[in-house]
KOLDO-388190 format. One record per residue (C-alpha): residue in one letter; residue number from 1; x, y, z. Coordinates in steps of 0.05 Angstrom, whole numbers. Example, Ala and Ser with C-alpha at 12.3 -4.5 7.8 and 13.67 -1.06 7.14 Angstrom:
residues 2
+----+-----+--------+--------+--------+
| aa |   i |     px |     py |     pz |
+----+-----+--------+--------+--------+
|  A |   1 |    246 |    -90 |    156 |
|  S |   2 |    273 |    -21 |    143 |
+----+-----+--------+--------+--------+
***
This chain:
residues 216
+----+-----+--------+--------+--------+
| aa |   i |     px |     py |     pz |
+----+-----+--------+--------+--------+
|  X |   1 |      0 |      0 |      0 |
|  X |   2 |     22 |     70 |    -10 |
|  X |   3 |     61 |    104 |     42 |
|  X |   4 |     37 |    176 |     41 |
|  X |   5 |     89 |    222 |     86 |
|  X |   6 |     47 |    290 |     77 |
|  X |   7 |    -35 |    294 |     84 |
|  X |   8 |    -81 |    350 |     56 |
|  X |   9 |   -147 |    344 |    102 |
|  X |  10 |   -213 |    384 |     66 |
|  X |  11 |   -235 |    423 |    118 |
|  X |  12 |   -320 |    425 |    122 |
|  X |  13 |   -343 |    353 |    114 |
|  X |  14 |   -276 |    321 |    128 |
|  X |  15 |   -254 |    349 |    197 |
|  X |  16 |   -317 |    380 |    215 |
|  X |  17 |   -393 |    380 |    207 |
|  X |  18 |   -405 |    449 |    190 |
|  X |  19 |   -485 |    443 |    168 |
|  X |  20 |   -513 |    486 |    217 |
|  X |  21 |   -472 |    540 |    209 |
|  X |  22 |   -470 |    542 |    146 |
|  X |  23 |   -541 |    532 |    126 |
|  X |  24 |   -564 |    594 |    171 |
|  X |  25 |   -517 |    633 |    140 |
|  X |  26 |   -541 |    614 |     71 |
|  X |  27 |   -613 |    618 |     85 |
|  X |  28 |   -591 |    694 |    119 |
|  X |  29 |   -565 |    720 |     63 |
|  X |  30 |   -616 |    692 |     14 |
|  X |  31 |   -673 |    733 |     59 |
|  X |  32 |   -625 |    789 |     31 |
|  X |  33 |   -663 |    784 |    -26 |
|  X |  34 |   -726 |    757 |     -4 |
|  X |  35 |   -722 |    684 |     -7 |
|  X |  36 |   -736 |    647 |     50 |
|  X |  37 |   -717 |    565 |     50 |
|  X |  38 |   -762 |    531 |     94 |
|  X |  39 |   -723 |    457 |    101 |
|  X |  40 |   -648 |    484 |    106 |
|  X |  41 |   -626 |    411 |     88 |
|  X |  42 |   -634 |    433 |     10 |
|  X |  43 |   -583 |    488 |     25 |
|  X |  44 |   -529 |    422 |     35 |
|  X |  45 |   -506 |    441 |    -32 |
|  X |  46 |   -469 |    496 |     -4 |
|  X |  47 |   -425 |    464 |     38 |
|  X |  48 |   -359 |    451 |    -10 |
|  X |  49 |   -353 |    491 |    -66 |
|  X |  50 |   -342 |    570 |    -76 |
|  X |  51 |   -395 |    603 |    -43 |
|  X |  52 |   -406 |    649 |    -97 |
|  X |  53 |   -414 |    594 |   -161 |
|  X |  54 |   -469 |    558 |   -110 |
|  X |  55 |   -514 |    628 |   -103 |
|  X |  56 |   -502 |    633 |   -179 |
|  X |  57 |   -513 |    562 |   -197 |
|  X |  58 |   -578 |    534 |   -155 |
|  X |  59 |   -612 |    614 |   -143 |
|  X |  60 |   -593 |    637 |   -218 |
|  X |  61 |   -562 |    699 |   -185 |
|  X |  62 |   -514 |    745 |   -230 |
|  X |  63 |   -448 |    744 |   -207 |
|  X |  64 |   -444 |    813 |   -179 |
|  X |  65 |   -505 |    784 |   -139 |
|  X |  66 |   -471 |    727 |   -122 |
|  X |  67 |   -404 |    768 |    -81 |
|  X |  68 |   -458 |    804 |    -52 |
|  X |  69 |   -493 |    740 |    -28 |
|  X |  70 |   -419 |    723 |     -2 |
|  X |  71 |   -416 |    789 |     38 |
|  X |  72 |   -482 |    772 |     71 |
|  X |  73 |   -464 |    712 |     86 |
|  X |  74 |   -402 |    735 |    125 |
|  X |  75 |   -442 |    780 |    165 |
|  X |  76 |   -478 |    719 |    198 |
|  X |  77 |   -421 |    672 |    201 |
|  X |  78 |   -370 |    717 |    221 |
|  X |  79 |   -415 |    720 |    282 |
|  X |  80 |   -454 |    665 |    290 |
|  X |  81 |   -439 |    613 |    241 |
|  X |  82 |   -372 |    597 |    238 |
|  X |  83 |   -381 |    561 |    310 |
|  X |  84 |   -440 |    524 |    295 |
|  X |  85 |   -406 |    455 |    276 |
|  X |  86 |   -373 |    402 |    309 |
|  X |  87 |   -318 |    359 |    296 |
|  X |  88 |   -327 |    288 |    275 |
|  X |  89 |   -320 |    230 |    316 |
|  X |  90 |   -245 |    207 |    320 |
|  X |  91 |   -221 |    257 |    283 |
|  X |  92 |   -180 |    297 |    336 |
|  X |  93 |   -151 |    220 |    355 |
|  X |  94 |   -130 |    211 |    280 |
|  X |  95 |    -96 |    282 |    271 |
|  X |  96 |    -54 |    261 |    334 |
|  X |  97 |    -37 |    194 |    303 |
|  X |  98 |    -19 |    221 |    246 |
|  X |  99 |     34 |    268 |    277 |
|  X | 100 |     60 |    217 |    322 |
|  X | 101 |     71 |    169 |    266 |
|  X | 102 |    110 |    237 |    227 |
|  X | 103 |     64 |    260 |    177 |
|  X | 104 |     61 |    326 |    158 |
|  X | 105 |    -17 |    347 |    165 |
|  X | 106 |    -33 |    403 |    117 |
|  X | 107 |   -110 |    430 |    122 |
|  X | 108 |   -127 |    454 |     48 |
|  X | 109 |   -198 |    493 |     44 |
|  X | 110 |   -243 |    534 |      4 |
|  X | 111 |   -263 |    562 |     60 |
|  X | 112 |   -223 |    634 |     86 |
|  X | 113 |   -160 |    618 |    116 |
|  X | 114 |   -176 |    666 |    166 |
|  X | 115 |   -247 |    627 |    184 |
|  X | 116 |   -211 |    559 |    184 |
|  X | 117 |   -151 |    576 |    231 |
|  X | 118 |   -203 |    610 |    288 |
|  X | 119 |   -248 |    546 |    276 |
|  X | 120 |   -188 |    500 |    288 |
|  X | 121 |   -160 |    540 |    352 |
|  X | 122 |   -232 |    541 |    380 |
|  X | 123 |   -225 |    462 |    367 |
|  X | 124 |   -162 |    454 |    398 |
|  X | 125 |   -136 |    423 |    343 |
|  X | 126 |    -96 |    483 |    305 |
|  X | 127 |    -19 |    458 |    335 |
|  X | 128 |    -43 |    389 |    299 |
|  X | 129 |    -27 |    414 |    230 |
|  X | 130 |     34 |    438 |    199 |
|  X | 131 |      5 |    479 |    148 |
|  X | 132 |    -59 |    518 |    148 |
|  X | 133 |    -82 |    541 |     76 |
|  X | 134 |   -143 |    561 |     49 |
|  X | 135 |   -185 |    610 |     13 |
|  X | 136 |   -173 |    687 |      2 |
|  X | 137 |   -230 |    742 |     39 |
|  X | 138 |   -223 |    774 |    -33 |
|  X | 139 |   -236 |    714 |    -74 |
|  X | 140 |   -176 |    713 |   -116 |
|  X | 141 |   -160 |    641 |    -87 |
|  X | 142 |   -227 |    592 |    -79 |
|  X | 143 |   -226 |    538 |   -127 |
|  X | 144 |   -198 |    480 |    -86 |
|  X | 145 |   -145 |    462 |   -148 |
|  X | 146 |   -116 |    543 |   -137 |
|  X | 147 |   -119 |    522 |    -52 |
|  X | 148 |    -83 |    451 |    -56 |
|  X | 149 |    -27 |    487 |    -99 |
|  X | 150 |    -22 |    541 |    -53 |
|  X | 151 |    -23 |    496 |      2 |
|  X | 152 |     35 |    451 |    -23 |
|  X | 153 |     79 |    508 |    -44 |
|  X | 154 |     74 |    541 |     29 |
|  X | 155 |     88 |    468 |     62 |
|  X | 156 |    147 |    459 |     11 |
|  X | 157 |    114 |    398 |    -14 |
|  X | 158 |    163 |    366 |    -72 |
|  X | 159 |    151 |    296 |    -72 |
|  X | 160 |     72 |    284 |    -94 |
|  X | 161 |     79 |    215 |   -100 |
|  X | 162 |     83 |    214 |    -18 |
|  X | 163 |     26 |    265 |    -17 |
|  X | 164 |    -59 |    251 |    -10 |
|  X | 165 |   -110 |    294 |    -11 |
|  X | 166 |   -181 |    276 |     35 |
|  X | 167 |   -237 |    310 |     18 |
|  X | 168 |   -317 |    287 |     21 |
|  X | 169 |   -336 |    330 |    -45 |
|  X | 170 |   -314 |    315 |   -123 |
|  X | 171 |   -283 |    393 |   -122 |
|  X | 172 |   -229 |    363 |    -74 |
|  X | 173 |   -222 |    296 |   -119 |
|  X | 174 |   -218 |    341 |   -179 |
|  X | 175 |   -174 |    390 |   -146 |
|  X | 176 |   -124 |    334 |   -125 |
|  X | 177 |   -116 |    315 |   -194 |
|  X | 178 |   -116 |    372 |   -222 |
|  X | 179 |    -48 |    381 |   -176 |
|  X | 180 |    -24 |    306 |   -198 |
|  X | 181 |    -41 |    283 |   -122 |
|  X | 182 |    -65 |    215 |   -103 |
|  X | 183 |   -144 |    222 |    -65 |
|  X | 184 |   -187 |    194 |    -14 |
|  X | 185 |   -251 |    207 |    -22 |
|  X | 186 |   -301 |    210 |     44 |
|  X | 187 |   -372 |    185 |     40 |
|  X | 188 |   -391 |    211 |    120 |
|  X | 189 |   -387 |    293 |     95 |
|  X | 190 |   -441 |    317 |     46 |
|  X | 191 |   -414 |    281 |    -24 |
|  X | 192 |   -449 |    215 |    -33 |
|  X | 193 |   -405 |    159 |    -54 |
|  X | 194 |   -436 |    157 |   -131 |
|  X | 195 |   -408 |    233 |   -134 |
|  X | 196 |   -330 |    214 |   -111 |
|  X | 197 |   -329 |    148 |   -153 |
|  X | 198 |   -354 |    198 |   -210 |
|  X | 199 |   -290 |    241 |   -196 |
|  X | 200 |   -251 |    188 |   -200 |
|  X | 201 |   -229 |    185 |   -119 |
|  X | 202 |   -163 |    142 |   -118 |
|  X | 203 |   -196 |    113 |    -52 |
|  X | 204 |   -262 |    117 |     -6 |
|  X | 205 |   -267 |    107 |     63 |
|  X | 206 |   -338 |    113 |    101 |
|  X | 207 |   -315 |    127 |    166 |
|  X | 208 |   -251 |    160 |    200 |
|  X | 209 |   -224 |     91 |    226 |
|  X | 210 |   -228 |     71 |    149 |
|  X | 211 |   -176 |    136 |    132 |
|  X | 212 |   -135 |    117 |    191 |
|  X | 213 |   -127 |     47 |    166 |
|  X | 214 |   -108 |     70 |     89 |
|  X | 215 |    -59 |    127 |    123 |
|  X | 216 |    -28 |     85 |    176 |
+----+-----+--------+--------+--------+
***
């Protein structure tokens, strides 16, 4: 089996269950504009991709619109939101494995990097990763391929042979490949198994204990 020596973790779906949080701050900015969602589980969709293509793609907003959407969103989660998740089950065990056993532990998410460093110290988990990269405030860095380079360039990553991305949506499948990276794919976030084998996941594992046993 392949011996991976560095480890890109998605962030929201992966590490943490960020539904709550980021369904009210969906359905908060959508009441921007008068729409109100009634079963917050169809708002799922947002939790993965750029914020912005989401409002665009499944609300038909323009893309002005859309960044606008994006501010109003911050307002609620910069707040509210960004603390209403939790982390998954084991998860805080396998980071700690995974540093004990010498991994390097990268975190690699569309979301803020600003946003995903206070959710990690709020977690406890920050010192547990090497490397935190994700997303730009100004949007000039969201599409997961743009974050996984950025994230191996500032943890000197050379050797992607030894390297894996984990994500639970076909945007971090797609973005590992589109970085010539090896990828797990998670079926416990909010991508169903038919979407990762679709992006062509390298591997799937349905549970954290199934990631620990392909890492270690």
């Amino acid at each position: 089996m392949k011996k991976y020596s560095t480890v890109l973790f998605d962030l929201d779906g992966t590490i943490t269950d960020p539904a709550e949080g980021i369904t009210n701050s969906v359905a908060y900015a959508l009441q921007k504009y008068g729409i109100r969602v009634e079963d917050k589980t169809e708002l799922y969709t947002f939790i993965g991709p750029p914020l912005y293509e989401s409002f665009m793609r499944y609300y038909g907003f323009s893309a002005e619109e859309a960044y606008r959407a994006v501010d109003y969103y911050r307002e609620y989660y910069s707040d509210k939101g960004i603390f209403e998740c939790r982390l998954y089950d084991g998860i805080e065990g396998l980071l700690k494995k995974l540093k004990q056993g010498g991994k390097k532990v990268v975190l690699a998410t569309s979301k803020p990097e600003f946003f995903a460093e206070k959710i990690l110290k709020h977690f406890g988990i920050f010192d547990l990763f090497d490397i935190v990269a994700g997303a730009t405030m100004d949007s000039s860095r969201v599409e997961k391929a743009d974050v996984i380079l950025y994230a191996l360039k500032k943890a000197n990553v050379f050797d992607k042979a030894t390297t894996v991305m984990i994500g639970d949506r076909e945007f971090d499948i797609k973005g590992a490949k589109a970085n010539s990276l090896k990828s797990i794919g998670v079926t416990f976030g909010y991508g169903s198994r038919e979407e990762l084998e679709k992006a062509a996941a390298d591997q799937i594992a349905e549970s954290v204990e199934d990631i620990e046993k392909l890492l270690l």
